[in-house]
C-alpha positions as CSV (number, residue, x, y, z in Angstrom):
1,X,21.1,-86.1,-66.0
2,X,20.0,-82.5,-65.4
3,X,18.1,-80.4,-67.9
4,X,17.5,-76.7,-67.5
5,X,13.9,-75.5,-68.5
6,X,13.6,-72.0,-69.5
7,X,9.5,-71.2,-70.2
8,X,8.2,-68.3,-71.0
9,X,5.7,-66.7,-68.3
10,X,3.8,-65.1,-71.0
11,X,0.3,-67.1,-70.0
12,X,-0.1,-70.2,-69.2
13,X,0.1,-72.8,-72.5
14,X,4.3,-72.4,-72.8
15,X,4.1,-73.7,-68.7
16,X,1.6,-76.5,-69.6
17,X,3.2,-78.0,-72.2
18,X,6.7,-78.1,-70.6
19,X,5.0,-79.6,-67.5
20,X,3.6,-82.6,-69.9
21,X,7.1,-83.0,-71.6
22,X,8.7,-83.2,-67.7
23,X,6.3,-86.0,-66.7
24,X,7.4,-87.5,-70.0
25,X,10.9,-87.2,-69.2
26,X,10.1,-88.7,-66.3
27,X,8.7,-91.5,-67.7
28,X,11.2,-92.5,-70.0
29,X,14.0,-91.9,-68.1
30,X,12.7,-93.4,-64.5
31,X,15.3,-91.5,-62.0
32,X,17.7,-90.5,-64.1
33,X,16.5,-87.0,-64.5
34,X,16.7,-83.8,-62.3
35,X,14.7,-81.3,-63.7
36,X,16.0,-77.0,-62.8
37,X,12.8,-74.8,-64.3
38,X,13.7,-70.7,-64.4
39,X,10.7,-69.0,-65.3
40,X,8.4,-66.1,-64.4
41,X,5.4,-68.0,-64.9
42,X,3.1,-68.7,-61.8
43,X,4.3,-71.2,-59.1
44,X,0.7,-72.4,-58.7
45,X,0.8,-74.1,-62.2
46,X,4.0,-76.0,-61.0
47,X,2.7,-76.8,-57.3
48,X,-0.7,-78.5,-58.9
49,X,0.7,-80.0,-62.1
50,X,4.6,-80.1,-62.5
51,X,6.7,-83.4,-60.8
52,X,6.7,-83.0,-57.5
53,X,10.8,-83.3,-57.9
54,X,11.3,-79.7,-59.7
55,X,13.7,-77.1,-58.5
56,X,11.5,-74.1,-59.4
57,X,13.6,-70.6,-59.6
58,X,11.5,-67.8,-60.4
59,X,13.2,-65.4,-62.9
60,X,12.3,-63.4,-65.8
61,X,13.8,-65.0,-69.1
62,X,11.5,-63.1,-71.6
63,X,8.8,-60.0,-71.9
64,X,6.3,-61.9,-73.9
65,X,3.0,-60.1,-74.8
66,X,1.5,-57.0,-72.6
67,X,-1.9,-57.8,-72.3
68,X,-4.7,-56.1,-71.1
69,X,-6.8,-58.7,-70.6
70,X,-7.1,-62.3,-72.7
71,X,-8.3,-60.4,-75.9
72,X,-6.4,-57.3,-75.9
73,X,-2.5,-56.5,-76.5
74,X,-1.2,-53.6,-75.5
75,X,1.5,-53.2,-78.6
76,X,3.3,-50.1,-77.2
77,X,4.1,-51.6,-74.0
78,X,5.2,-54.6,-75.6
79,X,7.9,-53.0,-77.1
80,X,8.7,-51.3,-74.1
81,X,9.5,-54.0,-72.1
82,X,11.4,-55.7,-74.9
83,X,13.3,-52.5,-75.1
84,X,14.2,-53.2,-71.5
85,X,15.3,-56.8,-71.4
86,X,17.5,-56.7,-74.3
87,X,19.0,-53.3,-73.2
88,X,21.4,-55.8,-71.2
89,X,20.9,-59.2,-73.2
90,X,24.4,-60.0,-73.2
91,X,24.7,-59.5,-69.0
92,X,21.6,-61.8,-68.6
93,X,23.4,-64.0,-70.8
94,X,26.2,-64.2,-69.0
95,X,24.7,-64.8,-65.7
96,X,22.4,-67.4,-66.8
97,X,25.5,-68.9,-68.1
98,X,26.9,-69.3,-65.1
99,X,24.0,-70.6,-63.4
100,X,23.5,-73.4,-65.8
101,X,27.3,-74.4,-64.9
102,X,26.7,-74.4,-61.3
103,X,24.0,-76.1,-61.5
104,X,25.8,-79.0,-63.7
105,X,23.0,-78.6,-66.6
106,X,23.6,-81.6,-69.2
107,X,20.6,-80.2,-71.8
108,X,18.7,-76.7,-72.3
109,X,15.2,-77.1,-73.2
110,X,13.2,-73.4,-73.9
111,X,9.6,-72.9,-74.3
112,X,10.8,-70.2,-76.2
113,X,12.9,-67.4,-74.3
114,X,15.5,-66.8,-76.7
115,X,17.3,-66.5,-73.5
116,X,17.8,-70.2,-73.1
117,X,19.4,-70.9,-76.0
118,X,22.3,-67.7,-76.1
119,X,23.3,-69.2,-72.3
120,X,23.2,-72.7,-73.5
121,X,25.8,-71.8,-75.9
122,X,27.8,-69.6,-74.0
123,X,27.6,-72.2,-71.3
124,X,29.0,-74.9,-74.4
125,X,25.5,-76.7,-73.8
126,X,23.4,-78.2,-76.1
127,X,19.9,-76.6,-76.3
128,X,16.1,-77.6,-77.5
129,X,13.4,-75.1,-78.2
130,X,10.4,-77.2,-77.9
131,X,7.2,-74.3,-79.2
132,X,4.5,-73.7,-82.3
133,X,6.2,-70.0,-82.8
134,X,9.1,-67.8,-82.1
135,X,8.8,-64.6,-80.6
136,X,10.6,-62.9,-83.4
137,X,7.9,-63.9,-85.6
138,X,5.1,-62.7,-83.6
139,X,6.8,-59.3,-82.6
140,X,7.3,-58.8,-86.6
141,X,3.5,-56.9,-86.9
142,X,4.5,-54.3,-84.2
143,X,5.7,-51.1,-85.7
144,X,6.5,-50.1,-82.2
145,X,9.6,-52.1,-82.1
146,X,11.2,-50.0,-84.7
147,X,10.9,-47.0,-82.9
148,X,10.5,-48.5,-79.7
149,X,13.2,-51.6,-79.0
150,X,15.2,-51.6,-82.7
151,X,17.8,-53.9,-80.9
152,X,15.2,-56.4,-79.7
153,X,14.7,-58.1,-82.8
154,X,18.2,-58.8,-83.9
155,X,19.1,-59.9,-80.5
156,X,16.2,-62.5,-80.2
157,X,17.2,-64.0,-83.9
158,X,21.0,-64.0,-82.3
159,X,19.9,-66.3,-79.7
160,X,17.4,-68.2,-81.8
161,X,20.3,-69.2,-84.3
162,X,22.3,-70.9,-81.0
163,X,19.8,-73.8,-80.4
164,X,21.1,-77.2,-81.5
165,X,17.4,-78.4,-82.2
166,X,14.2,-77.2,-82.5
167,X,11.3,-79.1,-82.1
168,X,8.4,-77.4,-83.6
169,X,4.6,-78.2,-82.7
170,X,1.4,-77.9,-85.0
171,X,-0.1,-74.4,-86.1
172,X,3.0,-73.0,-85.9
173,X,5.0,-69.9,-87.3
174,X,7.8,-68.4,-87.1
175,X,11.7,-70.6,-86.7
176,X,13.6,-68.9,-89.5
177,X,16.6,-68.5,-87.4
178,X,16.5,-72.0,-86.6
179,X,15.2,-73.6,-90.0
180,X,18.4,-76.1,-90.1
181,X,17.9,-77.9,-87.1
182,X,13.9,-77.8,-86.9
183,X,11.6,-81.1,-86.7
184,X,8.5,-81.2,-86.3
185,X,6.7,-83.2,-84.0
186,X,3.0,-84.1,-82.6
187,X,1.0,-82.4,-80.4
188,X,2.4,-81.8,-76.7
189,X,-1.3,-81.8,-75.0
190,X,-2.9,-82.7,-72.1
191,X,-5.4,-85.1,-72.1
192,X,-8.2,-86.4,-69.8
193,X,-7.8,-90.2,-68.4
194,X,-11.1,-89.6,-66.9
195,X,-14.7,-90.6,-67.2
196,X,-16.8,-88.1,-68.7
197,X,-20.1,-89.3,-67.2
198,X,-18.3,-89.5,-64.1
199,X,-16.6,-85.9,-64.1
200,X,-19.8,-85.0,-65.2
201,X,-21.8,-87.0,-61.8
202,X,-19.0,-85.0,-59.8
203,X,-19.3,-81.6,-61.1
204,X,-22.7,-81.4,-61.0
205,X,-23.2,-81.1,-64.6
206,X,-26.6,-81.3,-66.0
207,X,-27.3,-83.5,-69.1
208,X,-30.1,-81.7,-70.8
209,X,-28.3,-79.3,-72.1
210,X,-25.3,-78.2,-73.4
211,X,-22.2,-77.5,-70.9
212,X,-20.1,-74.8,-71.6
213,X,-17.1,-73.9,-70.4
214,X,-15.8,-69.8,-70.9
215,X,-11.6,-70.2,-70.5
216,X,-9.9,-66.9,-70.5
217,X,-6.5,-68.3,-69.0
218,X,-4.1,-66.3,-66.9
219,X,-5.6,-62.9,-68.2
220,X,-9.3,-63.5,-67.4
221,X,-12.6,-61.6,-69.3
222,X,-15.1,-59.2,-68.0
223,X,-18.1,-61.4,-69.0
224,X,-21.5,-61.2,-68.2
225,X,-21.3,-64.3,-66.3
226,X,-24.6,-63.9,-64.1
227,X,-26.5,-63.3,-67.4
228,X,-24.8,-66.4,-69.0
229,X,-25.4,-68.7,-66.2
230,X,-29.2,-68.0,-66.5
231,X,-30.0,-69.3,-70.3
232,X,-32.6,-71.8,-70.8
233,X,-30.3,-73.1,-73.9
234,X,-26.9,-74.0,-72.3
235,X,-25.4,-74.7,-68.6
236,X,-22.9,-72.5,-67.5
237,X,-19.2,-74.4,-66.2
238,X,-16.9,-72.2,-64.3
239,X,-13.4,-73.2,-63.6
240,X,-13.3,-73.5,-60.1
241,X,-9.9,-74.9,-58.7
242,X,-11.1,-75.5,-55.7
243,X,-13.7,-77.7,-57.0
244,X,-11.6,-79.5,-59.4
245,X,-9.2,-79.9,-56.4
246,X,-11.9,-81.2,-54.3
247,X,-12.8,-83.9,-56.7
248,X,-9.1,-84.7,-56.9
249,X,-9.9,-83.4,-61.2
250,X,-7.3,-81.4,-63.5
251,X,-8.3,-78.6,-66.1
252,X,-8.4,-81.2,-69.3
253,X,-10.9,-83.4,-67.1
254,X,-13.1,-80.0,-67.3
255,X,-12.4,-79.5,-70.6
256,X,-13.1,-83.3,-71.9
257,X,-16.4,-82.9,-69.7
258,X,-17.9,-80.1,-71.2
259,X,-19.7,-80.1,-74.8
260,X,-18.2,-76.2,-75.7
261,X,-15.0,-74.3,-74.1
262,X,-15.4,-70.6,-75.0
263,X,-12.3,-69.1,-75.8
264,X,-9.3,-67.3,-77.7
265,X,-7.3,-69.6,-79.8
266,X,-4.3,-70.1,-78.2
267,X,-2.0,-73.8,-78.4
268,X,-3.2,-74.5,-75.0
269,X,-6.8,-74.5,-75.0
270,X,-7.0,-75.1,-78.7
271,X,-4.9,-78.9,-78.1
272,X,-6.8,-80.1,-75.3
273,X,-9.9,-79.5,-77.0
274,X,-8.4,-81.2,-80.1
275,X,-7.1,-84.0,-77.6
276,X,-10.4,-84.2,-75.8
277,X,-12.6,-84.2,-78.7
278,X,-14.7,-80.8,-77.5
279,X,-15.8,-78.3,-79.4
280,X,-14.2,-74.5,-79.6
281,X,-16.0,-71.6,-80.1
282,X,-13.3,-68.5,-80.2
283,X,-13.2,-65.1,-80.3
284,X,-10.3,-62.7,-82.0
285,X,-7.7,-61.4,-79.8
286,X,-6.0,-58.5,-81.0
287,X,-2.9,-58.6,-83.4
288,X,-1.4,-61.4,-82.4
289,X,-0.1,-63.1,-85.6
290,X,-0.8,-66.6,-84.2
291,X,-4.4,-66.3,-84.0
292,X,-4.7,-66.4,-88.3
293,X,-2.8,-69.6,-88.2
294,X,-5.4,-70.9,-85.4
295,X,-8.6,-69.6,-87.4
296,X,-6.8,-71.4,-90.9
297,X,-6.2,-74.7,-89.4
298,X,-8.2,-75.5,-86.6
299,X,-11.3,-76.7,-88.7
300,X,-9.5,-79.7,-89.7
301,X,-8.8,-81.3,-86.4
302,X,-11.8,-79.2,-84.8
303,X,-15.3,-78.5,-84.4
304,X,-14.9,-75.1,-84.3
305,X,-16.8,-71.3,-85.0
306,X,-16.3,-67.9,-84.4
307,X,-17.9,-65.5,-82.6
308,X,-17.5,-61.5,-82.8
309,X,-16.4,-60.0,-79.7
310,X,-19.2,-57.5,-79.5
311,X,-21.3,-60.7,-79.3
312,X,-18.9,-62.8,-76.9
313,X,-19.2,-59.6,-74.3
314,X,-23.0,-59.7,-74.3
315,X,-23.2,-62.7,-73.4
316,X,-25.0,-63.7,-77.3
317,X,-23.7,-67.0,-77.2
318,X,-26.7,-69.7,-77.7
319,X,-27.3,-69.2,-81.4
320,X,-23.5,-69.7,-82.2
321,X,-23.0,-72.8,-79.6
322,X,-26.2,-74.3,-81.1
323,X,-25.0,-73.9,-84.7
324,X,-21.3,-75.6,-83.5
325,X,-22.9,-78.4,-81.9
326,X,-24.8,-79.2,-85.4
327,X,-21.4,-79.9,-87.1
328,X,-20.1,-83.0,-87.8
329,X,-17.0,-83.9,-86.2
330,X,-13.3,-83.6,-88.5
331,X,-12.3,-87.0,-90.3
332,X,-8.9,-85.7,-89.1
333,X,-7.3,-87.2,-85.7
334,X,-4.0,-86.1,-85.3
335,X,-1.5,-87.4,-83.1
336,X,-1.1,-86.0,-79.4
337,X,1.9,-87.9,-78.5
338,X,4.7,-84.9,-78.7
339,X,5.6,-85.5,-75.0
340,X,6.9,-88.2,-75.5
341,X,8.5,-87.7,-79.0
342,X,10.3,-84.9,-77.1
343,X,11.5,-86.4,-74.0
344,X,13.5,-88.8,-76.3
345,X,15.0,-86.2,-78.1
346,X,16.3,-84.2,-75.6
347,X,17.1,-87.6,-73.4
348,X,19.6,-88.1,-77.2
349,X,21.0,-84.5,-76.5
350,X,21.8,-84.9,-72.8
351,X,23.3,-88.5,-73.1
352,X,25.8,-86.8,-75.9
């Protein structure tokens, strides 16, 4: 069986995720599966994380967000580059098409290029988004695309309307083209199988005080991290690849090691901090219509506070991690096994 994998290169969570639901895959369908992944997203993600069995084809399939870094959008260029890609939706549709015959596709899974799904059916291919949003619904705050990319919009809810399922993760927004075949599932996370006190022994991470990790993803934050690593109140953790590689450790080890990850609420960070029980202090990050659902629901699987950016960027953090440490933790434990509820579904959609 061959699925196609279209993920969006905006960041790094739509990448993770996918990775977790190809292991899954995988798993319940033990050589059976040949997995094709077109993407923009970085090949280093893939090379460390992603089955070592992947045909990896970098492409563009979407614009996503411009960022300028991890807490600032850049709304005009947004639209810009949307404005380009669906200038000539219907030719990329039509060469992707193509590709997914050649390449004898059985299933289309998209984390979420609305791309996927207009080939998938053009291609007479059943499709799966597998996402907590849609980019429709987070491009729908930008008066820029009015004036900017006017066709965007229509065209992404087009292709939005072609998928034959969508599978729709927690603190999520967005899916009106696709209300009549959505289902929602668990958390696709990944989680740490390791000791903490061990990770901890490895890492060199002090126990008499709190560890905290800052985790600013693909886009990185100008932080005042020589200031930081000298307080008195918490450790400093910075996530060094090369250390985790030499200690044969993933990023969720780090994360499930630590006592506070620093961040921006996005799915990625925010479910492995649900799925390793850490604490979350975050930061706003622009209009990005994602975040509200975040700061709504995250305090009922979370330990969680905010912290204003003028604060973040100076490095005030010890008042705010003490007073996050002091809560209790959520009664709520939700389930993490989305992988796994996905791979089955899309194993049904393949073997039709």
């Amino acid at each position: 069986m061959i699925i196609a994998f279209y993920i969006s290169g905006h960041g790094l969570g739509h990448a993770s995720r996918a990775i977790e639901l190809m292991h899954a895959l995988a798993s319940t369908a033990p050589g059976e599966t040949r997995i094709v992944v077109r993407t923009s997203a970085p090949r280093w993600i893939f090379d460390r994380t992603a089955p070592s069995s992947i045909d990896l084809q970098p492409i563009e399939v979407d614009t996503g967000i411009v960022q300028i870094d991890s807490i600032r959008i850049d709304e005009a260029e947004t639209a810009r580059q949307a404005a380009r890609f669906y200038r000539d939706f219907d030719r990329r549709v039509d060469d992707e098409a193509a590709v997914l015959r050649e390449v004898g596709a059985d299933v289309v899974v998209g984390d979420i290029p609305p791309l996927a799904f207009a080939a998938a059916a053009r291609a007479e291919l059943p499709s799966v988004a597998v996402s907590n949003f849609t980019w429709d619904w987070i491009y729908s705050v930008y008066d820029s695309f009015e004036r900017e990319a006017p066709h965007a919009m229509p065209a992404i809810q087009r292709a939005y309307s072609c998928a034959s399922l969508a599978l729709r993760l927690p603190m999520h927004g967005g899916f009106e083209p696709m209300t009549t075949v959505t289902r929602d599932i668990p958390f696709i996370v990944r989680r740490s199988t390791r000791d903490r006190r061990d990770t901890r022994r490895r890492l060199g991470i002090a126990d008499d005080r709190p560890a905290v990790l800052p985790s600013f993803g693909a886009y990185g934050l100008d932080l005042p991290y020589d200031e930081l690593a000298r307080s008195d109140r918490f450790g400093m953790v910075r996530g060094d690849f090369a250390q985790l590689d030499e200690h044969d450790l993933h990023y969720q080890d780090l994360v499930a090691a630590v006592d506070v990850v620093v961040s921006k609420p996005g799915y990625g960070i925010v479910s492995e901090s649900v799925a390793n029980e850490t604490a979350l202090l975050y930061t706003s990050r622009g209009r990005f219509v994602e975040y509200d659902v975040f700061a709504r629901e995250m305090p009922r699987v979370l330990r969680c506070r905010y912290i204003g950016q003028n604060d973040l960027l100076a490095g005030r953090w010890a008042d705010a991690i003490d007073a996050l440490l002091e809560q209790h933790a959520p009664v709520e434990r939700p389930s993490i096994d989305g992988a796994a509820v996905a791979a089955r579904y899309v194993i049904q959609l393949a073997r039709r």
